[in-house]
Backbone bond lengths (Angstrom), bond angles and torsions (degrees), N, CA, C in turn:
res aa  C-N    CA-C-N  psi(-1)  N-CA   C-N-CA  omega(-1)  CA-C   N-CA-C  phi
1 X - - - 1.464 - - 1.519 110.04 -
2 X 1.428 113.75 161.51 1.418 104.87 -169.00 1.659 92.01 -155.97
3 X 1.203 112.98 179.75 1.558 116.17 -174.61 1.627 113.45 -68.00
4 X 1.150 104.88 -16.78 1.728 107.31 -172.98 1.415 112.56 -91.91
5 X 1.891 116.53 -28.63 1.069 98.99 164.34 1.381 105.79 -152.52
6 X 1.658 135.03 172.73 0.909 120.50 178.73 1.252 125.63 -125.58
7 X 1.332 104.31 21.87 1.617 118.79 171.90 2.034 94.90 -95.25
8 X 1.355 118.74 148.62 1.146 132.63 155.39 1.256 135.59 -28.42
9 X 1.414 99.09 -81.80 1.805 116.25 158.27 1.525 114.02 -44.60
10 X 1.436 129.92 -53.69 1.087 116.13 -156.05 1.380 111.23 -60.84
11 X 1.941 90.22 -40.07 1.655 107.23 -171.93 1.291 124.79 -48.24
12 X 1.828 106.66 -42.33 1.498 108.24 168.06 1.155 115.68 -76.46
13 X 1.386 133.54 12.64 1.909 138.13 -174.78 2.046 95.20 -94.37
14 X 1.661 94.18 -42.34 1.428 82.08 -158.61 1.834 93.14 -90.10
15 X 1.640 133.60 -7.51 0.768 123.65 174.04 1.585 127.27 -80.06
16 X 1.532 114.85 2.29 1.099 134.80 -146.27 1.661 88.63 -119.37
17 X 1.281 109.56 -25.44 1.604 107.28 -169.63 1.963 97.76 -144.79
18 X 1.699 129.82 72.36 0.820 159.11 -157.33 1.408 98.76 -64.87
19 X 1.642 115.26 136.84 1.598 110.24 172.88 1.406 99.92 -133.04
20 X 1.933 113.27 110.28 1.317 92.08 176.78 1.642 107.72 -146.24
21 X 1.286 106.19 154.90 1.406 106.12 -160.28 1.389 126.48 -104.87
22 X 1.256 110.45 138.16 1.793 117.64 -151.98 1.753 110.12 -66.85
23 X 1.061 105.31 102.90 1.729 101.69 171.71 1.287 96.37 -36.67
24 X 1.840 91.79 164.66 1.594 116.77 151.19 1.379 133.95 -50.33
25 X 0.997 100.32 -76.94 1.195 123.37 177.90 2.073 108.87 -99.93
26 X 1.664 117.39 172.24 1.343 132.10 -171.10 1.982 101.75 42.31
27 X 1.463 82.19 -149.00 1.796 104.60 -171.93 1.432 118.38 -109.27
28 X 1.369 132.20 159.76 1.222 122.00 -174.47 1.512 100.83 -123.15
29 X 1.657 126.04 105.31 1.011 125.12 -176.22 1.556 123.43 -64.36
30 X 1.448 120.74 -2.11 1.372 126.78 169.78 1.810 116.26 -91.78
31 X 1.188 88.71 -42.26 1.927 98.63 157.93 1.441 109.99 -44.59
32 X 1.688 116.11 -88.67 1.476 130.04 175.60 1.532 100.15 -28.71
33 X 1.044 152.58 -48.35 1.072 139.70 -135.95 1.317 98.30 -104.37
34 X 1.628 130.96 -39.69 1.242 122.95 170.47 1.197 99.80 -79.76
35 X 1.664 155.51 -81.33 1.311 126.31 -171.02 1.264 133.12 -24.20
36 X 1.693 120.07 -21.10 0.962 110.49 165.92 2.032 144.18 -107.25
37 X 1.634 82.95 23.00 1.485 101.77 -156.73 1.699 100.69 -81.03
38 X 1.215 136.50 -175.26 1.144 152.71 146.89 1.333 94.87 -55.83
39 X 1.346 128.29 -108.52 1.244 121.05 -157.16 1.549 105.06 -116.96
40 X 1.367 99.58 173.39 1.688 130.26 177.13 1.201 110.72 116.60
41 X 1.593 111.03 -177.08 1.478 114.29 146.50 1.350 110.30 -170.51
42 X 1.454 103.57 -164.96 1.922 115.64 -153.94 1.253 91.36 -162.11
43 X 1.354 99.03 -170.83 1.533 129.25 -166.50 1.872 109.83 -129.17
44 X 1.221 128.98 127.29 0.913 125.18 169.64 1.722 101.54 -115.45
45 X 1.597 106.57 161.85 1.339 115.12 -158.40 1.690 91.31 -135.64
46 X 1.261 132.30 122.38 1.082 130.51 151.87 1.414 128.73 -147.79
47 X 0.675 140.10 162.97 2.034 146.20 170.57 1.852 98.68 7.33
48 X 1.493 100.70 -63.65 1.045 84.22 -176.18 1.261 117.36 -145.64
49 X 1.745 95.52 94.27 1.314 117.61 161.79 1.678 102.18 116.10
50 X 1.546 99.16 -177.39 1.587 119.86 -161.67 1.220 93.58 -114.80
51 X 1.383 128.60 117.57 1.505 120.40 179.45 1.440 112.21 -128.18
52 X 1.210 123.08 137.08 1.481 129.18 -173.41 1.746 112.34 -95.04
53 X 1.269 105.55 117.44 1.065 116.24 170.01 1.456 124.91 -92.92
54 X 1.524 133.80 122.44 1.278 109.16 -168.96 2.086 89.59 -154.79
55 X 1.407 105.93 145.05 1.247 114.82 -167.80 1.532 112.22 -137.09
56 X 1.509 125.59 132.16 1.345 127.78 -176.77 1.305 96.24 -144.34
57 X 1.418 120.34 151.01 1.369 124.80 173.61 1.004 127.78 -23.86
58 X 1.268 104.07 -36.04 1.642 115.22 -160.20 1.598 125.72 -112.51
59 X 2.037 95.36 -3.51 1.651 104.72 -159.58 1.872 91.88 -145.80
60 X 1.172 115.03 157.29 1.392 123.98 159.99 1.465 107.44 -166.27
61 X 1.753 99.90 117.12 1.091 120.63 -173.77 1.613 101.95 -136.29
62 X 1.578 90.91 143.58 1.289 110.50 -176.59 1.599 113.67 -122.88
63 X 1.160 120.64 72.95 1.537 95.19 -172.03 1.757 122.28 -126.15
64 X 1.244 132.44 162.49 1.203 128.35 -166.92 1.535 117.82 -59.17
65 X 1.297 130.62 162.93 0.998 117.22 176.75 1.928 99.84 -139.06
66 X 1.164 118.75 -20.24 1.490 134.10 -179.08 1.277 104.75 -103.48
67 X 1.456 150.13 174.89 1.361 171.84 93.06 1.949 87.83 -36.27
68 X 1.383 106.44 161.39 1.266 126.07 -173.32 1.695 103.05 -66.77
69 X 1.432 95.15 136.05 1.921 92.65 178.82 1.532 109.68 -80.31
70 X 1.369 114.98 138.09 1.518 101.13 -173.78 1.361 115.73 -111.57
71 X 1.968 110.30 18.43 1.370 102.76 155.90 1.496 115.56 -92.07
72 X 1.303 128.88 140.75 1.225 142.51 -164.11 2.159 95.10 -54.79
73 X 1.522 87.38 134.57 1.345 115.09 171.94 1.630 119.68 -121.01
74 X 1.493 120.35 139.35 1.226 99.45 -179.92 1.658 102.80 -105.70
75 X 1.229 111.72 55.34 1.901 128.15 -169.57 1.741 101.70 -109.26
76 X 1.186 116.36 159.93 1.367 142.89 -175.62 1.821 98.13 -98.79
77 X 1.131 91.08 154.13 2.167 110.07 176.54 1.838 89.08 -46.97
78 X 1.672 106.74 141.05 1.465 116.63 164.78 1.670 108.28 -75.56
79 X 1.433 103.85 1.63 1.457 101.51 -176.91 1.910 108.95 98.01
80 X 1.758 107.13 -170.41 1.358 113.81 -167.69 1.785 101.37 -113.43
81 X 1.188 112.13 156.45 1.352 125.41 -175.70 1.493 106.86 -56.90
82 X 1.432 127.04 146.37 1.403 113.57 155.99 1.711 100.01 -153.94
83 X 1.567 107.29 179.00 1.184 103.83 -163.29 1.872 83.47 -165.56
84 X 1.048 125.06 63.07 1.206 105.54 169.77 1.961 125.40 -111.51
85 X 1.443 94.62 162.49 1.776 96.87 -171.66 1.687 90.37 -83.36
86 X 1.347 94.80 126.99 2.039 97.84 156.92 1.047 106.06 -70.34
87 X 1.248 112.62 -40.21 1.975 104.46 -149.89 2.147 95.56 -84.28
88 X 1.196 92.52 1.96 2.054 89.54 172.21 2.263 84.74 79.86
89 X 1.277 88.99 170.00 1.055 103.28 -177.07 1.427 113.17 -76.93
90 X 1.674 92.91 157.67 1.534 94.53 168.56 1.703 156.62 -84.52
91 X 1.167 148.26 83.54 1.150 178.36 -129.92 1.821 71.58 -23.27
92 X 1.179 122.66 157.95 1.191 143.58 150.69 1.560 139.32 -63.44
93 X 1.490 92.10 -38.98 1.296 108.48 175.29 1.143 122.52 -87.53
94 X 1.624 118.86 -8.74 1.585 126.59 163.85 2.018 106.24 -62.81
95 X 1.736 122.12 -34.73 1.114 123.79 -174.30 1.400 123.27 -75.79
96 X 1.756 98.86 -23.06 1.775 122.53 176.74 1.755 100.27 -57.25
97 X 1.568 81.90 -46.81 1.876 77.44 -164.84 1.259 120.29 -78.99
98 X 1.597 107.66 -35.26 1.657 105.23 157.29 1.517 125.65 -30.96
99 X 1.123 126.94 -57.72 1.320 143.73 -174.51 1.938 108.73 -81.06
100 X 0.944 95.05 -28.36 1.767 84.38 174.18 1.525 84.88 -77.80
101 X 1.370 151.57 -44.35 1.427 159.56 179.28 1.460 109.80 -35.28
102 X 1.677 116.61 -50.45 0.912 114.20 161.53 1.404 128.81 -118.35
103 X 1.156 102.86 29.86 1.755 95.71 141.26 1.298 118.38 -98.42
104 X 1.442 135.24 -11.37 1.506 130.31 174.90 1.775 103.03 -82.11
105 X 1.294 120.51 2.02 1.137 121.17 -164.99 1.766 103.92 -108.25
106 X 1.472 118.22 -17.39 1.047 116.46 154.04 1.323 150.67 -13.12
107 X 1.509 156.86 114.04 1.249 98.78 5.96 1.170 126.99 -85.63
108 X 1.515 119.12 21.05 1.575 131.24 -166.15 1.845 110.76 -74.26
109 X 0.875 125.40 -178.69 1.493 139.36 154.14 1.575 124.57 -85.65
110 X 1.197 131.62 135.80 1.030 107.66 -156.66 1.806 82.07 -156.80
111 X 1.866 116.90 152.05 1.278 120.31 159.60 1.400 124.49 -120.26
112 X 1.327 117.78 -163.48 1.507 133.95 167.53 1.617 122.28 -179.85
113 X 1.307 110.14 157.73 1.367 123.66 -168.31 1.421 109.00 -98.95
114 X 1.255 126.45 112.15 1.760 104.60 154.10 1.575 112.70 -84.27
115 X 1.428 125.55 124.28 1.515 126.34 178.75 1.692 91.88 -114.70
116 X 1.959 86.22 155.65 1.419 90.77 -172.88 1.712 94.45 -135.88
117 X 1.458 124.04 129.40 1.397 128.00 -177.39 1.453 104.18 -74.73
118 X 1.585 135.21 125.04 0.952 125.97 -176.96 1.799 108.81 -89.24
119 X 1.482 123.79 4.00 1.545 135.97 -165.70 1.475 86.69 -98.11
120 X 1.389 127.20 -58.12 1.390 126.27 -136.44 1.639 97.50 -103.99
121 X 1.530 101.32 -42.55 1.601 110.40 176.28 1.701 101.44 94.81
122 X 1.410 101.46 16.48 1.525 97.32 -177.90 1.969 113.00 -100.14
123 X 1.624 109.62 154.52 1.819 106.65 -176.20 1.231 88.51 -76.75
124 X 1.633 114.25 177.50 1.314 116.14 144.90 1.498 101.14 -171.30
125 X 1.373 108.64 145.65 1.546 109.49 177.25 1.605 125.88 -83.27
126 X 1.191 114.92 161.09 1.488 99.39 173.84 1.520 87.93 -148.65
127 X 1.382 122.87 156.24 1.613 137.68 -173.21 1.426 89.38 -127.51
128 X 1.314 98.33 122.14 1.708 100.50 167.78 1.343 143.89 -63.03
129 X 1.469 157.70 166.87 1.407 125.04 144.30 1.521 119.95 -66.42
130 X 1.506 111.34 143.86 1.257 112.04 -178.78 1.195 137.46 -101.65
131 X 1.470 134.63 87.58 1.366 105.65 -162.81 1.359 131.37 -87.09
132 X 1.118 120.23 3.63 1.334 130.00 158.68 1.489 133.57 -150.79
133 X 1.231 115.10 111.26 2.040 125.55 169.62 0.916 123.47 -117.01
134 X 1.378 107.41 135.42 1.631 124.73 168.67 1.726 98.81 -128.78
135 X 1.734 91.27 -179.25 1.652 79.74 156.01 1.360 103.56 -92.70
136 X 1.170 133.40 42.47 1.799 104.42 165.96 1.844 99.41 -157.15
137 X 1.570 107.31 17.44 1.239 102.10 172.14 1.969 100.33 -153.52
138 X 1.255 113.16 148.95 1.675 121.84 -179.46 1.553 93.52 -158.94
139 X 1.426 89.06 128.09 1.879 112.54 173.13 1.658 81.55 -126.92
140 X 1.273 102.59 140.11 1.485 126.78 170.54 1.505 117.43 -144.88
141 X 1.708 113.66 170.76 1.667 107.05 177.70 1.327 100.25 -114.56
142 X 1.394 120.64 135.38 1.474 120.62 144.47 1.429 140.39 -33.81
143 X 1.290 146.39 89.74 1.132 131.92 -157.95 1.506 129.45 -57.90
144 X 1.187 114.33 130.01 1.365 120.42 179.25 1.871 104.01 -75.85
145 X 1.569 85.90 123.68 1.841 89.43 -175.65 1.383 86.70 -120.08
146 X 1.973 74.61 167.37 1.594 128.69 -161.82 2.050 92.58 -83.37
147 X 1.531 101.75 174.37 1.126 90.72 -175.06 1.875 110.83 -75.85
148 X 1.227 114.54 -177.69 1.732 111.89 178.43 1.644 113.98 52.15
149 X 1.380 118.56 7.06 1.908 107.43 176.12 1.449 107.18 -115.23
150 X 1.064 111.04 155.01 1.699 101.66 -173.97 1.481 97.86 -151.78
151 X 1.201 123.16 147.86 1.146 115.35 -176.46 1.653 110.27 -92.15
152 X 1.441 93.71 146.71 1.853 92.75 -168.67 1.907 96.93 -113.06
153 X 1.903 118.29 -32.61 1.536 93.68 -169.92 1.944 81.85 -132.49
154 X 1.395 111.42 132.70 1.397 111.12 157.81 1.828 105.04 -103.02
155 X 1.338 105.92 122.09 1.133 126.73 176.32 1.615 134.25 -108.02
156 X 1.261 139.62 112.49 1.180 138.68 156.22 1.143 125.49 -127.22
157 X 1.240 115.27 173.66 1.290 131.72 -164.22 2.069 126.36 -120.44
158 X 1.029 113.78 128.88 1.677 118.11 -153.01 2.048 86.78 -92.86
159 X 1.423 124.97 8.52 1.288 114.83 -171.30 1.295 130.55 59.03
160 X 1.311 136.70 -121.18 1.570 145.65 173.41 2.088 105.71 -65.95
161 X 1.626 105.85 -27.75 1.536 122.86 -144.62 1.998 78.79 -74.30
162 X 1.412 96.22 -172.32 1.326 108.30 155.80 1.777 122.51 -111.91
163 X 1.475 97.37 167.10 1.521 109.77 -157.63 1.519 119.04 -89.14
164 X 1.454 109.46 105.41 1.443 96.79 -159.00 1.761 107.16 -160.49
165 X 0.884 137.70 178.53 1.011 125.24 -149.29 2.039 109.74 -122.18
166 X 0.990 110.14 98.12 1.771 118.62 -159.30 2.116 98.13 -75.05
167 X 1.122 93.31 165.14 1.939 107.09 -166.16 1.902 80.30 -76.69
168 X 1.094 108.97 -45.53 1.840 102.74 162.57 1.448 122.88 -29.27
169 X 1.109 104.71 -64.14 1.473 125.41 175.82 1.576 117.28 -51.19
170 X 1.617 100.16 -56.62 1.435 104.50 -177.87 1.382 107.35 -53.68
171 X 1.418 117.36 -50.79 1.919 130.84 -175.18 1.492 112.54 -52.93
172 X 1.539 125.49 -45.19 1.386 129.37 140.46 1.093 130.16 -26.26
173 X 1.398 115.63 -52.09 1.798 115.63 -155.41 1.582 103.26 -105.49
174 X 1.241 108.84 -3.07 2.096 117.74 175.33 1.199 112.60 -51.09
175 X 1.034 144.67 -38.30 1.221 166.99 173.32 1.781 129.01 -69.34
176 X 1.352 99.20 -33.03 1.479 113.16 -149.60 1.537 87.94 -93.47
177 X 1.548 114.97 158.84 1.405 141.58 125.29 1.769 130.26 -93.70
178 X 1.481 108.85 99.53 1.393 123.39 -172.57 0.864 132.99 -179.75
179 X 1.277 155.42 178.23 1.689 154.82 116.79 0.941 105.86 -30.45
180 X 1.435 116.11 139.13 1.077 133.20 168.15 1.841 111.63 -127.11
181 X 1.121 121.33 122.91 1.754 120.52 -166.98 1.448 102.56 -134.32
182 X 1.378 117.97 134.48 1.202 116.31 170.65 1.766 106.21 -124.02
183 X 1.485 102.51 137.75 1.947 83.12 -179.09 1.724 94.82 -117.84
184 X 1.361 101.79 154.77 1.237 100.11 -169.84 1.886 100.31 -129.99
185 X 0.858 133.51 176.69 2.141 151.19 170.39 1.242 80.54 34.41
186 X 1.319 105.70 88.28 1.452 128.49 163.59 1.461 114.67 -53.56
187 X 1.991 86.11 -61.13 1.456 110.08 -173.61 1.634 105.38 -98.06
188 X 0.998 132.66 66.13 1.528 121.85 -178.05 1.880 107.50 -139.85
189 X 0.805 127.80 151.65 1.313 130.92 -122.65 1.637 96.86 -96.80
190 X 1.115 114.69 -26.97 1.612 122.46 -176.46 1.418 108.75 -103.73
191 X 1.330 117.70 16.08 1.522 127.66 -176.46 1.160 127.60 67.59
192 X 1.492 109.73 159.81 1.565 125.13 -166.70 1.235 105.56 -44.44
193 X 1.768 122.29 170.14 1.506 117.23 164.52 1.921 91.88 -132.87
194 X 1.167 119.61 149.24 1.513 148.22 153.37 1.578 116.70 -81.16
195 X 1.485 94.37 138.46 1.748 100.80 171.33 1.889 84.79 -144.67
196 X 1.453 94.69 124.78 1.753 108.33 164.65 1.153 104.59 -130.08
197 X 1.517 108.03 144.51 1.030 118.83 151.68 1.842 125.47 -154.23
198 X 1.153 125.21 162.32 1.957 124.86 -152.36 1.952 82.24 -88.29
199 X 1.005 130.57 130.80 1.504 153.99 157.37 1.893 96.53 -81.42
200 X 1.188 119.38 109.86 1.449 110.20 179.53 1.716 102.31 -147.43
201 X 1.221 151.51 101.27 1.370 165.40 158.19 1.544 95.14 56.70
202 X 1.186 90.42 64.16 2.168 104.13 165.77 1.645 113.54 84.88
203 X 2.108 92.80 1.54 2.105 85.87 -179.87 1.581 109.61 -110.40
204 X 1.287 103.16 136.76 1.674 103.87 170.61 1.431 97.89 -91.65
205 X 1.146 110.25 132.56 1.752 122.33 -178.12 1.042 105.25 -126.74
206 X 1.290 128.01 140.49 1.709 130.13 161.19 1.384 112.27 -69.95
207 X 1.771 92.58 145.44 1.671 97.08 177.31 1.252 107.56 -121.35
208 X 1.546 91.14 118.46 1.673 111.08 -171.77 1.907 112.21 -39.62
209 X 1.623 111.10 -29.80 1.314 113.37 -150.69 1.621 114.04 -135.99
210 X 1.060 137.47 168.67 1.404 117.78 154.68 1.521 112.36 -75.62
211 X 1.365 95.47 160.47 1.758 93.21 -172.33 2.043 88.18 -98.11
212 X 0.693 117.48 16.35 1.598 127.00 -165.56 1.804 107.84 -102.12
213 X 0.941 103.77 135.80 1.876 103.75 -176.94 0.697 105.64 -81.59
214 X 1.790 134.62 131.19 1.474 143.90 178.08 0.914 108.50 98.32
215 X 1.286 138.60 4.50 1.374 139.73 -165.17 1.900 104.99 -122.07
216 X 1.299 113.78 107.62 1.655 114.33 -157.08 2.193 108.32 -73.08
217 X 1.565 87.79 -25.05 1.374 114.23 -158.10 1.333 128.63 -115.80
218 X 1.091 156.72 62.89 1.701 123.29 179.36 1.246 118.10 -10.02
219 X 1.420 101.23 121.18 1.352 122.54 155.24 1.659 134.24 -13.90
């Protein structure tokens, strides 16, 4: 039990997901310490706004979750947005093969995993089992990982359709920490189209960029 609550469970609910608010002035050694952890995250509270802090081997993102509170606080800035990859970007040639993946998979739907070893620091792909394709429907499994790999992009593909993100998708990705990519007109004459976006504790966020090397832009 702790001062915030005095049931058990709750205590480890709200200790598990930390809310704490940015002094004025100096540093906040409970802040620093989760921005800088391997994993979890919290909520920081300051002047302006509610900002979610959340950290995985492979990701550290900081981003707002409030507009500025406009009843007076005596708190310091929650700080600036960030969104960066730990594990560095992803090799290029992991995305080549995705996509030759699903173009032999034609006209069906088809996915893939980019996993990233957080021991070795190495990508690696994995193709799921599938239990069901068409072109206008794909059920797939999440891969069950080894210790140190985590998955950084779940990827599929909409075939001939366009690339976009289905209430399916959303119900899938609620949960998740990752990329999320859908590619869509595989076969269409002016080329494929991309939809990304960061899956992070229930937010779909746009991703400014490809998470892919050589690539200047999102898709």
């Amino acid at each position: 039990m702790t001062l915030l609550a005095d049931d058990p469970t709750a205590a480890a609910v709200l200790s598990a997901v930390p809310c704490y608010p940015v002094p004025p002035r100096g540093r906040s050694p409970a802040l620093d310490a989760l921005r800088a952890a391997r994993t979890g995250h919290g909520l920081a509270i300051g002047n302006d706004g509610v900002m979610l802090i959340l950290r995985r081997a492979w990701l550290a993102l900081d981003v707002p979750l409030t507009p500025p509170i406009s009843a007076y606080l005596p708190y310091g800035s929650a700080g600036e947005p960030r969104a960066d990859l730990r594990c560095g970007l992803i090799p290029r040639e992991h995305l080549v093969s995705i996509l030759e993946h699903f173009y032999a998979a034609l006209p069906n739907e088809a996915a893939g995993f980019v996993l990233w070893n957080e021991a070795t620091k190495a990508f690696s792909l994995h193709f799921p089992a599938i239990d069901e394709a068409t072109p206008s429907r794909l059920v797939y499994r999440t891969p069950v990982l080894a210790p140190d790999w985590h998955v950084v992009c779940d990827i599929h593909s909409h075939g001939s359709g366009r690339a976009f993100f289905s209430a399916t998708d959303d119900a899938d990705d609620a949960d998740a920490t990752k990329i999320a990519i859908v590619v869509g007109r595989l076969d269409h004459a002016d080329g494929l189209e991309m939809a990304l976006r960061l899956c992070a504790n229930g937010l779909f966020l746009a991703v400014p960029r490809s998470p892919f090397s050589g690539d200047d832009d999102a898709a």
